[in-house]
C-alpha positions in Angstrom: -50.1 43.5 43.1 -50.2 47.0 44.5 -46.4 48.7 44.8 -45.8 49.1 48.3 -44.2 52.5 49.9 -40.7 51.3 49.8 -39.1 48.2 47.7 -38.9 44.5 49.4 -35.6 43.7 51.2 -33.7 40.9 50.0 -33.3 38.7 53.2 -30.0 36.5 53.1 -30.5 33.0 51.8 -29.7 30.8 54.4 -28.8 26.7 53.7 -30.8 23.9 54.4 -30.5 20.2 54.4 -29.0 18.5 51.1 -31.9 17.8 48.4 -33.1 14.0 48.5 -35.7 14.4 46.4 -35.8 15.1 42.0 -35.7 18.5 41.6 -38.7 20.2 39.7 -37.0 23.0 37.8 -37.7 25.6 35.6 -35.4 27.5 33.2 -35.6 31.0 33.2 -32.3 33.1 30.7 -32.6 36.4 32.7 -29.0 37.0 34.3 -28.6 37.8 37.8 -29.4 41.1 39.1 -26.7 42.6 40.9 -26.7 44.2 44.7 -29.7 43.3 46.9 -32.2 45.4 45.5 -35.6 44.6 44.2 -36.6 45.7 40.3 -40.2 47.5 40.1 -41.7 46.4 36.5 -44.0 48.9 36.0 -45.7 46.8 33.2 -46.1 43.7 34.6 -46.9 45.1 38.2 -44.9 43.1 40.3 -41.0 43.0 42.6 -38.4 40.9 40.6 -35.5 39.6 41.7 -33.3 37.6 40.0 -31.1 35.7 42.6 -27.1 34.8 41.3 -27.2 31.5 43.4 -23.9 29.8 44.8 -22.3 27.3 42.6 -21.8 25.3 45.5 -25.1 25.5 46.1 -26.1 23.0 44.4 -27.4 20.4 45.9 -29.2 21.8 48.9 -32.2 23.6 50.0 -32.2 27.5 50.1 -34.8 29.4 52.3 -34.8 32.8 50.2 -37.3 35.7 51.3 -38.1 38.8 51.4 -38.6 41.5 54.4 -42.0 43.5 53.1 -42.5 47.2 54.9 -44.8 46.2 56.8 -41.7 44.4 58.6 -43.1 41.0 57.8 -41.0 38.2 56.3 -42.0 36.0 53.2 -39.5 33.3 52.3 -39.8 30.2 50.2 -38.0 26.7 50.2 -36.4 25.9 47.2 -34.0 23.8 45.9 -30.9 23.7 43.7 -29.9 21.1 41.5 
């Protein structure tokens, strides 16, 4: 990972279809981050973002992503159980 000029910028989630499908989760303790900005960990070399989903959410696919500074987007489907 190489830190880029300026930090990642959250994009906002948008909601997809509802999930028909078993969700494969993971559990992960860390509490949401607040605001819309991304955490630098200098140790582990990488962006975090810890994203406080809707609790009506649930359900449904997310598209979550990112806006890099090169102006390109990287998102991700996921979904939330």
């Amino acid at each position: 990972m190489v830190q880029t000029n300026s930090p990642p910028v959250w994009v906002t989630p948008v909601k997809g279809s509802a999930t028909t499908a078993p969700v494969d989760e993971s559990v992960y303790s860390e509490p949401a981050m607040s605001g819309s900005s991304f955490a630098w960990s200098a140790t582990d070399q990488h962006y975090r973002f810890n994203w406080g989903s809707p609790k009506n959410g649930a359900g449904y696919y997310w598209r979550i992503g990112v806006k890099l500074d090169d102006n390109t987007i990287q998102a991700v489907n996921i979904g939330l159980r």
